[in-house]
gemmi code that builds the backbone of each chain (N, CA, C; Angstrom):
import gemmi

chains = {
    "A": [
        ("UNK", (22.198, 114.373, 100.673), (23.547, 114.800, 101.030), (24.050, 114.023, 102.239)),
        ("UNK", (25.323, 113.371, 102.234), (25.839, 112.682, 103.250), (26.573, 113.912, 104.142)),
        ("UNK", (26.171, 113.169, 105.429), (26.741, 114.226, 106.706), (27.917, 113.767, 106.469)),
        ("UNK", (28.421, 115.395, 107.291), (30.191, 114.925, 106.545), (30.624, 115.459, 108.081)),
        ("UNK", (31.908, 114.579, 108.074), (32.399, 114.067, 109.439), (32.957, 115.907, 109.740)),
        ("UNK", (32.798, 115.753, 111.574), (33.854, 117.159, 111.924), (34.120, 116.832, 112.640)),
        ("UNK", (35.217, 117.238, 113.108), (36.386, 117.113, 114.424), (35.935, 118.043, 115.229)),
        ("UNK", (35.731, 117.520, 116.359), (35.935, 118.576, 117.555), (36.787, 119.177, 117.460)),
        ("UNK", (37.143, 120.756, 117.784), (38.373, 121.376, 118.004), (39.090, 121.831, 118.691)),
        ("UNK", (39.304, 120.638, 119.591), (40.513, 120.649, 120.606), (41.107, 119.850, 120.375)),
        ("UNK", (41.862, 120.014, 121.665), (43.517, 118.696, 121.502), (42.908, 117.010, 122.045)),
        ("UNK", (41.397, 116.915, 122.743), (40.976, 115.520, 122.712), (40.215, 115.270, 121.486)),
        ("UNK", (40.101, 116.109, 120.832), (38.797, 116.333, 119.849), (40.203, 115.698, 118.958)),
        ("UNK", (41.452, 116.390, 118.714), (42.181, 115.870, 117.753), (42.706, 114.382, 118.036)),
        ("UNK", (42.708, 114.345, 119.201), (43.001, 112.940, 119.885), (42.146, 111.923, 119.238)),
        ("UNK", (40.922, 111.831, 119.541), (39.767, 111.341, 118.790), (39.511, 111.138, 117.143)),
        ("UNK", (40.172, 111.831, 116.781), (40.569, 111.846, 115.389), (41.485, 110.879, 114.816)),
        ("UNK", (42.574, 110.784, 115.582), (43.669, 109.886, 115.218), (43.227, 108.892, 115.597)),
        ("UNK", (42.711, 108.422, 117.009), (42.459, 107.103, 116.991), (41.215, 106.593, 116.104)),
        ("UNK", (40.409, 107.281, 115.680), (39.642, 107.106, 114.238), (40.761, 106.682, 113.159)),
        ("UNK", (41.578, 107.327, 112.758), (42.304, 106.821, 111.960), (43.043, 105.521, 112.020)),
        ("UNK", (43.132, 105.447, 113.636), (43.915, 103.721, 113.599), (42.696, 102.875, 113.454)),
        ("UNK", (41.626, 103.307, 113.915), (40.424, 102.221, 113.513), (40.348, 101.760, 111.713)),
        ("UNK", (40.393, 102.869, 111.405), (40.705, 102.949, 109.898), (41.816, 101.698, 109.361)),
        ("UNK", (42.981, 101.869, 109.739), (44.063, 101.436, 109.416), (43.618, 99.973, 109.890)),
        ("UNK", (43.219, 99.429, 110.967), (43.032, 98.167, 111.219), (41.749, 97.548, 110.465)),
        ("UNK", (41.038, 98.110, 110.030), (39.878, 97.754, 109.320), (40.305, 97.533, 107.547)),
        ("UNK", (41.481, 98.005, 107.352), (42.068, 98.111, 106.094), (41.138, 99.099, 105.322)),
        ("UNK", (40.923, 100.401, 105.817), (40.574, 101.263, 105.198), (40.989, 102.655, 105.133)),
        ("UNK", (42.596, 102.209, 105.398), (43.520, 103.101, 105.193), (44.565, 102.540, 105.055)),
        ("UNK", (45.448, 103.013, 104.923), (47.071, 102.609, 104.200), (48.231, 103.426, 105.362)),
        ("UNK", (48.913, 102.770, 104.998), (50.265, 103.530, 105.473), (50.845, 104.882, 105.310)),
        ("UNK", (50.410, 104.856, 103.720), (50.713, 106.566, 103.262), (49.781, 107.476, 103.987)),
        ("UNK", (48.543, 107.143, 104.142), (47.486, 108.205, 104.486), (47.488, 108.364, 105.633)),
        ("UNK", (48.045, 107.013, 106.701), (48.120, 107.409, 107.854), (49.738, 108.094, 108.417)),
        ("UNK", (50.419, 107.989, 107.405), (51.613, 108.663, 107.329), (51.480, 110.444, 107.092)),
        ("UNK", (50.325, 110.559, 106.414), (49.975, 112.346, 106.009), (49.246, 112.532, 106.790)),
        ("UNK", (48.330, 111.729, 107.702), (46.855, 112.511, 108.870), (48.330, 113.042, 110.152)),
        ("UNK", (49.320, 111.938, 110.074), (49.967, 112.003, 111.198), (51.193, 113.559, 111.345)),
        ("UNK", (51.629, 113.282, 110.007), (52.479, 114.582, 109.879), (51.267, 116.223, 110.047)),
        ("UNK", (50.102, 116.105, 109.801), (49.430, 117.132, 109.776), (48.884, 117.219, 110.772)),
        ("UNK", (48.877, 115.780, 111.769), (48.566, 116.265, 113.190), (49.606, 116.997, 113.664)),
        ("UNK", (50.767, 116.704, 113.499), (51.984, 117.164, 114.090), (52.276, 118.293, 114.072)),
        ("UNK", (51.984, 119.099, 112.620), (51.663, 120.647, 112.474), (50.349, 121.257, 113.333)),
        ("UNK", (49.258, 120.953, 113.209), (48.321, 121.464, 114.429), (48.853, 121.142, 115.705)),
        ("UNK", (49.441, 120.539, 116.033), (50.050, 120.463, 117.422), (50.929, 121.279, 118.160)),
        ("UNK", (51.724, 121.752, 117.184), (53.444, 122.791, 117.007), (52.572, 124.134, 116.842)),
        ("UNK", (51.539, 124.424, 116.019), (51.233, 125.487, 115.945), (50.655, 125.891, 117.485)),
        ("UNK", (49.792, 124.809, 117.698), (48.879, 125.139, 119.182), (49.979, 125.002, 120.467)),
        ("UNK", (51.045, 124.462, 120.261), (51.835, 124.294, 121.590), (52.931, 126.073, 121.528)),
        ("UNK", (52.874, 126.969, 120.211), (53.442, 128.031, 120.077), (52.649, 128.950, 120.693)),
        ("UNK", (51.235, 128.619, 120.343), (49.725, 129.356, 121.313), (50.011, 129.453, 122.890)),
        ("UNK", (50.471, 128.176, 123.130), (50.507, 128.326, 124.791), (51.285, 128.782, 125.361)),
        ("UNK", (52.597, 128.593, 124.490), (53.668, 129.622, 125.221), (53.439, 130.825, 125.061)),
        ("UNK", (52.916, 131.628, 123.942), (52.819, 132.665, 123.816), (51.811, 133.484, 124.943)),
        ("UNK", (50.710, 132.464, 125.079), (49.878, 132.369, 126.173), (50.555, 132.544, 127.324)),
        ("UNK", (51.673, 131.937, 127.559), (52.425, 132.019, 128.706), (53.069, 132.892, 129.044)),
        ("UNK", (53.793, 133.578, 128.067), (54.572, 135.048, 127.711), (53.877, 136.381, 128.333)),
        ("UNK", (52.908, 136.023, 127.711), (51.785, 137.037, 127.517), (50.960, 136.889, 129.045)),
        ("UNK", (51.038, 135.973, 129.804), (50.624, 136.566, 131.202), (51.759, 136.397, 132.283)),
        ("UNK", (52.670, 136.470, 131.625), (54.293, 136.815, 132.905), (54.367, 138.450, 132.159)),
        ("UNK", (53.588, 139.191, 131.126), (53.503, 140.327, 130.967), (54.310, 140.925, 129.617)),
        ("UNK", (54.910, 140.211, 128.976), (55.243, 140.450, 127.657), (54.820, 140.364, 126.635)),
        ("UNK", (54.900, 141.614, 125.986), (53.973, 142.122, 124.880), (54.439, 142.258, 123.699)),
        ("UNK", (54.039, 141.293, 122.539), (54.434, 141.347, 121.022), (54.153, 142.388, 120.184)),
        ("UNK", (55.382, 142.679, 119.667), (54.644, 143.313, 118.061), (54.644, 142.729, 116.782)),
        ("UNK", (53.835, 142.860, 116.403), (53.123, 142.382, 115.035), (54.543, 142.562, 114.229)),
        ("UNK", (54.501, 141.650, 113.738), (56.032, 141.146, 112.062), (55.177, 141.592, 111.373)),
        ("UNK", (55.712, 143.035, 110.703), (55.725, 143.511, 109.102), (55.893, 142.725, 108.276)),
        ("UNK", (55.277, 142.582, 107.505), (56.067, 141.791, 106.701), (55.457, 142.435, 104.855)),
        ("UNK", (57.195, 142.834, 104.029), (56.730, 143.950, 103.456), (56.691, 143.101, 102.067)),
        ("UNK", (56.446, 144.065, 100.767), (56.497, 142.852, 99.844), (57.162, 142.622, 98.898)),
        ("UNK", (58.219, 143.118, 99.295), (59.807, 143.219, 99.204), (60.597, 141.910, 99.414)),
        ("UNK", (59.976, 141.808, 101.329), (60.708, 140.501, 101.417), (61.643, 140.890, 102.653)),
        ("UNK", (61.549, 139.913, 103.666), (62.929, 140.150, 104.603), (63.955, 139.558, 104.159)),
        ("UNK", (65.228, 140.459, 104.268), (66.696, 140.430, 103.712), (67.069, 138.607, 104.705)),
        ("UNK", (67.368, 137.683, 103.954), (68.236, 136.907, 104.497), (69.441, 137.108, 104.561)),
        ("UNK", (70.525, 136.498, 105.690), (71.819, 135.993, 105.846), (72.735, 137.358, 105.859)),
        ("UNK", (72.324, 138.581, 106.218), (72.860, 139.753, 106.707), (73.304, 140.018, 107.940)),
    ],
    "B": [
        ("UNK", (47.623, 104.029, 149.778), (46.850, 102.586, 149.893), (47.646, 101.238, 150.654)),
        ("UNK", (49.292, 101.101, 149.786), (50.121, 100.283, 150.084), (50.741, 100.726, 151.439)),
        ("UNK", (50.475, 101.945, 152.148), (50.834, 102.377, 153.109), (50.345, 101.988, 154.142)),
        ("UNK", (48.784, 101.724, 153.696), (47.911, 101.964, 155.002), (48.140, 100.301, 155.174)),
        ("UNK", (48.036, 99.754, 154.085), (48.015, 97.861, 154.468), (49.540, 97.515, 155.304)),
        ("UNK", (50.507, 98.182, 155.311), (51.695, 98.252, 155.618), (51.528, 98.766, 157.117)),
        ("UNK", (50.932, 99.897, 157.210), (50.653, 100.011, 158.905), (49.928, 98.953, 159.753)),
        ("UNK", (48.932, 98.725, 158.642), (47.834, 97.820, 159.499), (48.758, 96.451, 159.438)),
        ("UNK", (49.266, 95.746, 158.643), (49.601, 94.241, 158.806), (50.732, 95.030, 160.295)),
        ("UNK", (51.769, 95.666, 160.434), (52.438, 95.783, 161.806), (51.833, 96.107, 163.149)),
        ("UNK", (50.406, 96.545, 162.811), (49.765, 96.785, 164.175), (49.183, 95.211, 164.258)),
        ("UNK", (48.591, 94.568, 163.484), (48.591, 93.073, 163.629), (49.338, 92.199, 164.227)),
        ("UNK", (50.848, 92.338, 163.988), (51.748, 91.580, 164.491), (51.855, 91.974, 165.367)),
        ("UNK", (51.380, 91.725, 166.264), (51.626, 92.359, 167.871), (51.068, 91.182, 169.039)),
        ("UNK", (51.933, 90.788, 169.785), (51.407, 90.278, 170.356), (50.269, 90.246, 171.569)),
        ("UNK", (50.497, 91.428, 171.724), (49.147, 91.855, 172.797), (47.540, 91.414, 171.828)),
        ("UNK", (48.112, 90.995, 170.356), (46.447, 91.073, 170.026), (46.947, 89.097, 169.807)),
        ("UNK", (46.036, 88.595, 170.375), (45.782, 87.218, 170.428), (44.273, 86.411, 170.601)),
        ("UNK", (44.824, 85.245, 170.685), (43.476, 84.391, 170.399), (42.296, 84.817, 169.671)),
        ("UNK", (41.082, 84.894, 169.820), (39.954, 85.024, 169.133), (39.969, 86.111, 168.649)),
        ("UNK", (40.368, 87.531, 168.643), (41.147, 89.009, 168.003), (41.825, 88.307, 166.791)),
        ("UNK", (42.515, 87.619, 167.195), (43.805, 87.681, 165.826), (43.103, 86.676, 165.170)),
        ("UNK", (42.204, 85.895, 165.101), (41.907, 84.519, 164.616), (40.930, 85.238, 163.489)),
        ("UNK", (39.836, 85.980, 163.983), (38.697, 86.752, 163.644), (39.658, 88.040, 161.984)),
        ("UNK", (41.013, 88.610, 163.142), (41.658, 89.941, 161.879), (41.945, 88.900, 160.628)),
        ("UNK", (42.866, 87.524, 161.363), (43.615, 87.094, 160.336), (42.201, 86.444, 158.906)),
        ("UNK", (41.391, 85.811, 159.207), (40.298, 85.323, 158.430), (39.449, 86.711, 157.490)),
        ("UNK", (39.850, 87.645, 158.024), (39.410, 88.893, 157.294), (40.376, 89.070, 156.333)),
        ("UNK", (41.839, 89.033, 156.651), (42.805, 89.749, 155.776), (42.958, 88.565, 154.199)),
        ("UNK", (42.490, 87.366, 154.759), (42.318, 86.008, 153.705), (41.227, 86.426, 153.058)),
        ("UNK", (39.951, 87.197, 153.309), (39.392, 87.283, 152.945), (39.769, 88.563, 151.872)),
        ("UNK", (39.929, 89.404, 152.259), (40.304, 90.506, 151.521), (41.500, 89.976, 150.232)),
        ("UNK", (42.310, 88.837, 150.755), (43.043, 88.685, 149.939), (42.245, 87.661, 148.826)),
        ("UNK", (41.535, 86.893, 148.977), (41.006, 86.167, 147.970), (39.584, 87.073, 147.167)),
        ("UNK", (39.182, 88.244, 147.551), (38.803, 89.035, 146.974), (39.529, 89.724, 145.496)),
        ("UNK", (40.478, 90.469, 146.457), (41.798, 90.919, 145.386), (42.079, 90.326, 144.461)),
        ("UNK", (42.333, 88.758, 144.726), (42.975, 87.833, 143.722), (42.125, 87.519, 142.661)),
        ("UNK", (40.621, 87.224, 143.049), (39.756, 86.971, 141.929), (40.030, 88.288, 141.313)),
        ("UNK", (40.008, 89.536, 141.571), (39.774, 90.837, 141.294), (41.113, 90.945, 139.912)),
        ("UNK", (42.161, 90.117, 140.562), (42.804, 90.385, 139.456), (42.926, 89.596, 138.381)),
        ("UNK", (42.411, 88.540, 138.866), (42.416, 87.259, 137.622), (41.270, 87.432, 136.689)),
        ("UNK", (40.611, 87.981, 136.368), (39.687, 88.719, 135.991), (40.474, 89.640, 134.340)),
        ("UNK", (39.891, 88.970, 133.249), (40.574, 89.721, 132.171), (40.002, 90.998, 132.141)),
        ("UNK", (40.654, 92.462, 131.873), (39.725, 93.552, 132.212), (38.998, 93.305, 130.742)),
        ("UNK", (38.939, 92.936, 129.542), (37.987, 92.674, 128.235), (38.014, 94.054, 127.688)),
        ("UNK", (39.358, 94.632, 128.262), (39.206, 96.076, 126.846), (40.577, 96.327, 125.820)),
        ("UNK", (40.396, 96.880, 124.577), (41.246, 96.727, 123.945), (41.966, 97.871, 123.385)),
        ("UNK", (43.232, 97.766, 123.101), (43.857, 99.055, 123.214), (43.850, 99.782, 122.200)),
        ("UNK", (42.951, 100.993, 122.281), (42.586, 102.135, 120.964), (44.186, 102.216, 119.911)),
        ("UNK", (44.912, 101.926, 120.101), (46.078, 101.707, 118.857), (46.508, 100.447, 118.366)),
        ("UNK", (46.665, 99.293, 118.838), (46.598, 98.360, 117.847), (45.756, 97.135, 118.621)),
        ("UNK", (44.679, 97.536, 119.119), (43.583, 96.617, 119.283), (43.854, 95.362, 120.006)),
        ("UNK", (45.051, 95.655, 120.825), (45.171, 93.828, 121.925), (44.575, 93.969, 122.571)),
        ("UNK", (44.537, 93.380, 123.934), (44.062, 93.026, 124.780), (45.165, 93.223, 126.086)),
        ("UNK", (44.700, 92.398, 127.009), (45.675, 92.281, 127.692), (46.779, 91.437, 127.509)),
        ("UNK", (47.862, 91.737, 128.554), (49.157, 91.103, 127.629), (49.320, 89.634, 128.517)),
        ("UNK", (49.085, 89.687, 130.186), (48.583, 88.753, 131.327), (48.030, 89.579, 132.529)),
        ("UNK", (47.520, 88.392, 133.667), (47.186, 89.220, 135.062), (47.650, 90.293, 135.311)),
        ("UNK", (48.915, 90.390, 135.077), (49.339, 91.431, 135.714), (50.055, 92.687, 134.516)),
        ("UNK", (49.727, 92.830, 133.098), (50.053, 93.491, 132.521), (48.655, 93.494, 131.620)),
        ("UNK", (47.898, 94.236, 132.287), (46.379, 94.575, 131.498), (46.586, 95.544, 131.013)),
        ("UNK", (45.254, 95.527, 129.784), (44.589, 96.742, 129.010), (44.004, 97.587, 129.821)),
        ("UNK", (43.915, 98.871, 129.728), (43.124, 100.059, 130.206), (43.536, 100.390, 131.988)),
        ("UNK", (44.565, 100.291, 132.109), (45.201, 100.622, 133.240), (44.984, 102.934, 133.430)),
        ("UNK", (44.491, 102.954, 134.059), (45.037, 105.131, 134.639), (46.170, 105.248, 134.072)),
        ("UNK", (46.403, 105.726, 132.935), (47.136, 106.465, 131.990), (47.832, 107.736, 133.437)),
        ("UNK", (49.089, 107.767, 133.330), (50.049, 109.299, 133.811), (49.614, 110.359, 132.952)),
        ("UNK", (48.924, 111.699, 133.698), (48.265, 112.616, 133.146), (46.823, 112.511, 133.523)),
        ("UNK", (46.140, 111.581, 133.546), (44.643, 111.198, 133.542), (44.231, 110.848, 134.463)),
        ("UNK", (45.482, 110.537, 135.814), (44.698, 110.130, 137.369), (43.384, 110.733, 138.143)),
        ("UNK", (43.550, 112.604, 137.483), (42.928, 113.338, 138.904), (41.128, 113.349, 137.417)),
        ("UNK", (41.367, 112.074, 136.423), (40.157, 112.242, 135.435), (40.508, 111.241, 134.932)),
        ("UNK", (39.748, 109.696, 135.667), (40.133, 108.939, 135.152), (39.186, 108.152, 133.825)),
        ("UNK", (38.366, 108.831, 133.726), (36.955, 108.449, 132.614), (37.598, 109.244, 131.453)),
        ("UNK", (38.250, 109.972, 131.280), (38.922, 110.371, 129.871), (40.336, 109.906, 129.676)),
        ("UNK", (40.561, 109.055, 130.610), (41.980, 108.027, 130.240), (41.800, 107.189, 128.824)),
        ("UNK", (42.435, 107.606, 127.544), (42.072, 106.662, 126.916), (42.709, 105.049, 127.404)),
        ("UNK", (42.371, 104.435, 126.437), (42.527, 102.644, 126.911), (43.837, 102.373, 125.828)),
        ("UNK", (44.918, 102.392, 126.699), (46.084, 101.550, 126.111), (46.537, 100.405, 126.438)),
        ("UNK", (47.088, 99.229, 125.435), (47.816, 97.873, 125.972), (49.083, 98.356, 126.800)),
        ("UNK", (49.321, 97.290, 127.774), (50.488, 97.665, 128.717), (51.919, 97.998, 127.666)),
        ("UNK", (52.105, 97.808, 126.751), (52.870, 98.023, 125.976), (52.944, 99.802, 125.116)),
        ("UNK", (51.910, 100.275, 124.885), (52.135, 100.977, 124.407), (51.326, 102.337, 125.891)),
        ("UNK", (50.971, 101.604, 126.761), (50.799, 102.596, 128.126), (52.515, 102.827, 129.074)),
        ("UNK", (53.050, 102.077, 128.599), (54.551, 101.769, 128.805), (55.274, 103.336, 127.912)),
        ("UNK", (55.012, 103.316, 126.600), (55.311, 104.484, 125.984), (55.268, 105.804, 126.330)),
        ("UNK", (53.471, 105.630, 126.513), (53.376, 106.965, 126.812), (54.154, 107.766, 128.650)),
        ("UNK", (53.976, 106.728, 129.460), (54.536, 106.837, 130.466), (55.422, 107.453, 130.095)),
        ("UNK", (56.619, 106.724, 129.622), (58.066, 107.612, 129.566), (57.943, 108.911, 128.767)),
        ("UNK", (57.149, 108.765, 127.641), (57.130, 110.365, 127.109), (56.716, 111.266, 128.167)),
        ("UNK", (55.671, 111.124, 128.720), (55.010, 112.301, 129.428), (55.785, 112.686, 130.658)),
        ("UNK", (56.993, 111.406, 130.953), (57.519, 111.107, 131.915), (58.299, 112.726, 131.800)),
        ("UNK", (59.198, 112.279, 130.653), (60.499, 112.976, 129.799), (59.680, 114.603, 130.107)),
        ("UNK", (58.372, 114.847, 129.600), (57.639, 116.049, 129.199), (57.496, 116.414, 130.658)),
        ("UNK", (57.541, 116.100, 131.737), (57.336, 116.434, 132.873), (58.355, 117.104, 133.798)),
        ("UNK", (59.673, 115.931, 133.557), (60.459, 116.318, 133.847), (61.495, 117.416, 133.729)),
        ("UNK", (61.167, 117.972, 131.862), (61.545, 118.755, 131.471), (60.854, 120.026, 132.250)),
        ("UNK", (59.693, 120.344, 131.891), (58.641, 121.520, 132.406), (59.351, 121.757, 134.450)),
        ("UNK", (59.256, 120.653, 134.861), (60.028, 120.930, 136.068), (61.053, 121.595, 136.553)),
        ("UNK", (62.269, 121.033, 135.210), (63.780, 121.652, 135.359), (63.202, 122.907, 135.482)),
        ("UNK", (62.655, 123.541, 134.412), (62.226, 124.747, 133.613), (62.031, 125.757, 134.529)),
        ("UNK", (60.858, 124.842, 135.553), (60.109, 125.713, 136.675), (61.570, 125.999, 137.608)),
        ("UNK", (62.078, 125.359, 137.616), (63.352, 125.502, 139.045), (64.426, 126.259, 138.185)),
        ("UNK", (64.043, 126.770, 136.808), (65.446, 127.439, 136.426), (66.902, 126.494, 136.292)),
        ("UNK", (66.732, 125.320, 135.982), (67.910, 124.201, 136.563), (68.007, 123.192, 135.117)),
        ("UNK", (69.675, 122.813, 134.814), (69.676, 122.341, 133.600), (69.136, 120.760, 133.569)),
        ("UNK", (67.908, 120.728, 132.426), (67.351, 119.427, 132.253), (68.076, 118.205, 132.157)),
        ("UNK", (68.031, 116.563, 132.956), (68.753, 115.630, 132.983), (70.140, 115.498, 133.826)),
        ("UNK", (70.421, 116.688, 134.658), (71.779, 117.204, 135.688), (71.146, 116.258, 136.854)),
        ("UNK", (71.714, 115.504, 137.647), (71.857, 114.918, 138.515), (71.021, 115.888, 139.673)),
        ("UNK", (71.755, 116.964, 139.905), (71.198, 117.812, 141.237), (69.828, 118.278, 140.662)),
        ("UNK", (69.260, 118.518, 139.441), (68.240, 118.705, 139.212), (66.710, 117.738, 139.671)),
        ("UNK", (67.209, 115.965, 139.728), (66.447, 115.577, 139.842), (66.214, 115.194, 141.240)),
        ("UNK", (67.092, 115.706, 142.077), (67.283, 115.467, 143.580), (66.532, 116.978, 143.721)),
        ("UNK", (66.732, 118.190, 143.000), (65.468, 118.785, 143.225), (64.283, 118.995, 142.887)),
        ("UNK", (64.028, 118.525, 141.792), (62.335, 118.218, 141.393), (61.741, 116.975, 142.794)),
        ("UNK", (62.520, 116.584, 142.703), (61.782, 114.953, 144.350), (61.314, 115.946, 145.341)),
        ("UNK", (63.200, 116.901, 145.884), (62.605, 117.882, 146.846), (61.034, 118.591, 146.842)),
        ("UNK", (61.326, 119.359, 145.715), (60.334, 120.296, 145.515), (58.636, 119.746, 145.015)),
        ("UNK", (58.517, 119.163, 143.932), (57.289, 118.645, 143.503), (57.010, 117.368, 143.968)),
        ("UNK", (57.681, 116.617, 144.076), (58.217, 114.468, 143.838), (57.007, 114.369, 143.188)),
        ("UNK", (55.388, 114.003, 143.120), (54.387, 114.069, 142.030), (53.518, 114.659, 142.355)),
        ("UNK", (53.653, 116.215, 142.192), (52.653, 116.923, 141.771), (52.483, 117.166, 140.559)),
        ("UNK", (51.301, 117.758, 139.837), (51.632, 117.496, 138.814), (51.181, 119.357, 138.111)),
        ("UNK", (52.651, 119.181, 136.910), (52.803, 120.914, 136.476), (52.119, 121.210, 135.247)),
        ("UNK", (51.496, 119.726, 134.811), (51.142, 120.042, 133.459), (49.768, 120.388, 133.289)),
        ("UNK", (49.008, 121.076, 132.519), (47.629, 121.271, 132.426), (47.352, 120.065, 131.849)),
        ("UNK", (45.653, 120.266, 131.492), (44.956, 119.045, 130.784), (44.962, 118.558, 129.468)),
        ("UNK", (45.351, 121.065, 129.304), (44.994, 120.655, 127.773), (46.422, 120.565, 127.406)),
        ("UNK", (47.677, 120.901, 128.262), (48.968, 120.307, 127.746), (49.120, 118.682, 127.907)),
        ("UNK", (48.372, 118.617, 128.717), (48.509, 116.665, 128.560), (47.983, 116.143, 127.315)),
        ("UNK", (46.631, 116.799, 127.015), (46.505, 116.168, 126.045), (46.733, 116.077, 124.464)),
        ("UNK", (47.335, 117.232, 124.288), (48.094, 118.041, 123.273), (49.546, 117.064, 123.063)),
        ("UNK", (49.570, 117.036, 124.371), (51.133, 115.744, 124.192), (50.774, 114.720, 123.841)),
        ("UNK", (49.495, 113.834, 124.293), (48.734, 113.011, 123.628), (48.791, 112.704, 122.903)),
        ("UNK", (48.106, 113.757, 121.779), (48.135, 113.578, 120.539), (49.189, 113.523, 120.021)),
        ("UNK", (50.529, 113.960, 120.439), (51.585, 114.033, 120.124), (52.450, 112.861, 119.673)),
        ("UNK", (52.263, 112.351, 120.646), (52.477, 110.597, 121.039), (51.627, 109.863, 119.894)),
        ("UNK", (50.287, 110.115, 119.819), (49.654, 109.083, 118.946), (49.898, 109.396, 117.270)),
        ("UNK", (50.285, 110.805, 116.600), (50.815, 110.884, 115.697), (52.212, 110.568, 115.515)),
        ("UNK", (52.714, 110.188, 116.279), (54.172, 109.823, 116.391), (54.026, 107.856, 116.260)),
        ("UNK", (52.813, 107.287, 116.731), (52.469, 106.178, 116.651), (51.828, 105.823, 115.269)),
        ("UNK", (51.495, 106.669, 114.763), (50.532, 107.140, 113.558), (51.650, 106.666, 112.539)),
        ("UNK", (52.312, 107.644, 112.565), (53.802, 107.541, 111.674), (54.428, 106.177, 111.349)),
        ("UNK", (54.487, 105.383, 112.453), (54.911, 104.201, 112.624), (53.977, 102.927, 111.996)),
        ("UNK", (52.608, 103.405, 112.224), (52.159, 102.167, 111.022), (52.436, 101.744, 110.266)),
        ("UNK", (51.962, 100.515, 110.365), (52.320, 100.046, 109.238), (50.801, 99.141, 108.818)),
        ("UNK", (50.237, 98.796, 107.725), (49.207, 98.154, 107.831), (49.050, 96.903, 108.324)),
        ("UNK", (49.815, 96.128, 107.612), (50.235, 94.552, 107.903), (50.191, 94.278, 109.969)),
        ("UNK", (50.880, 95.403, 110.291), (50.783, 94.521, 111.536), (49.383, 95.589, 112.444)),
        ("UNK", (48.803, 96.004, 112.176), (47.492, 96.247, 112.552), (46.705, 95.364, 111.875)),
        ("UNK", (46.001, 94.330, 112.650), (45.048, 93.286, 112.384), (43.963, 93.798, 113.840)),
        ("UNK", (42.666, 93.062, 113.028), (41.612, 93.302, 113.685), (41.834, 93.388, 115.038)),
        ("UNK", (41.003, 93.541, 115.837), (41.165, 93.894, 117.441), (41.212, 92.108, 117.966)),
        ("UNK", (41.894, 91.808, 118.808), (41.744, 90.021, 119.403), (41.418, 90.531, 120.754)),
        ("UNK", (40.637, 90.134, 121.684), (40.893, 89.866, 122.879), (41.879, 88.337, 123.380)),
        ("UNK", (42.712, 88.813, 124.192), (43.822, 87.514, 124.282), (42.876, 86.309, 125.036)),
        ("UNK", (43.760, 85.191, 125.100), (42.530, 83.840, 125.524), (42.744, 84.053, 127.145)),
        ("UNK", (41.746, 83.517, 127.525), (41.019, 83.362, 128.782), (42.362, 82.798, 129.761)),
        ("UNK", (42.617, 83.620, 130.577), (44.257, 83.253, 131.276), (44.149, 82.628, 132.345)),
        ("UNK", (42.648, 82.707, 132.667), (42.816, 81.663, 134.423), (42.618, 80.380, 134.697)),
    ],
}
model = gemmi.Model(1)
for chain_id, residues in chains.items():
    chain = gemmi.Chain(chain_id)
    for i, (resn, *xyz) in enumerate(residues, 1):
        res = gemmi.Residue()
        res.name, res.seqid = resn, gemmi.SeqId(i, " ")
        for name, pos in zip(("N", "CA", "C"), xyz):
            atom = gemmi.Atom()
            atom.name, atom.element = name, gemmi.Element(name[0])
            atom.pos, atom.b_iso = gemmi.Position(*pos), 0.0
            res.add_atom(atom)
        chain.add_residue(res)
    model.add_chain(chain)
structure = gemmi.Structure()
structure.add_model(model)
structure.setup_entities()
């Protein structure tokens, strides 16, 4: 069984990742498209984790969330 | 640094310091300066983790202290002056913003940046792991921009001295 690659899971760990991928790309063992999809899906782990920190941030100036219902019905749009 | 050489060359110029004093400072400061100079003529031989140059000349090297990475400079990654040029202004932009923010004051307003100088001028507001989160930010945004054709193998540039 071949060891199969893992990412550290942080934001240098993801750092480290991408520039793996430009190694990739200069070695011609990646393409444009693929480094066009690692990049858009970094961009989503990024947006998700930068929503973490504010919330992080929220949450120790003392404001407290409640949990979105969410029913299975559906929330009413454009009302 | 540029401060202290700036005090010291005016306490030099003085004339109370003469003959064998000044003969002895001045042969030191030649010395220090032909230190420096080899120091910079000197290719640094590293290449930049996104499209593999080198340096660009003497004075626009590879692997320069990345903004964000000063107070940790062993996890600076290694960028060409060109694309360390980039990130500068992003993190620049990302800094400046988080600042307004902190002062309650609208981002890019004139009086705003006469008070971020006041208040911070470079301290710095961002964490590590927001630096490097922007990072990555930057390098998927560089990511995007590939293209294969002009990523070619890594060159170190030719020997400049």
């Amino acid at each position: 069984m071949t060891d199969m690659k893992v990412t550290e899971k942080t934001s240098a760990g993801l750092c480290d990742a991408l520039f793996e991928e430009f190694d990739l790309l200069r070695n011609g063992l990646s393409d444009s498209h693929r480094a066009s999809a690692v990049a858009k899906l970094a961009v989503q782990i990024i947006n998700t984790k930068k929503l973490e920190i504010e919330a992080a941030a929220f949450h120790k100036a003392g404001m407290r969330f409640e949990p979105l219902a969410l029913t299975a019905s559906g929330i009413p749009i454009g009302r | 640094m540029s401060a202290e050489a700036l005090k010291f060359s005016r306490k030099i110029d003085n004339d109370h310091v003469h003959g064998e004093a000044r003969e002895k400072i001045l042969t030191l400061v030649k010395e220090i300066d032909r230190v420096y100079k080899d120091h910079i003529k000197q290719p640094s031989g590293k290449l930049c983790h996104i499209c593999g140059r080198g340096d660009t000349n003497e004075k626009y090297k590879a692997g320069t202290v990345l903004p964000g990475y000063q107070h940790r400079p062993e996890m600076s990654p290694i960028l060409c002056y060109a694309h360390s040029c980039g990130w500068r202004l992003s993190f620049s932009r990302l800094e400046g913003k988080r600042k307004a923010e902190i002062l309650s004051m609208p981002h890019r307003a004139a009086e705003t940046k006469i008070a971020i100088i006041r208040t911070f001028f470079e301290d710095p507001v961002l964490t590590d792991e927001e630096t490097d989160l922007h990072f990555a930010y930057y390098l998927a945004n560089q990511l995007s921009k590939a293209k294969h054709e002009t990523y070619q193998q890594p060159q170190f540039t030719a020997d400049y001295r």
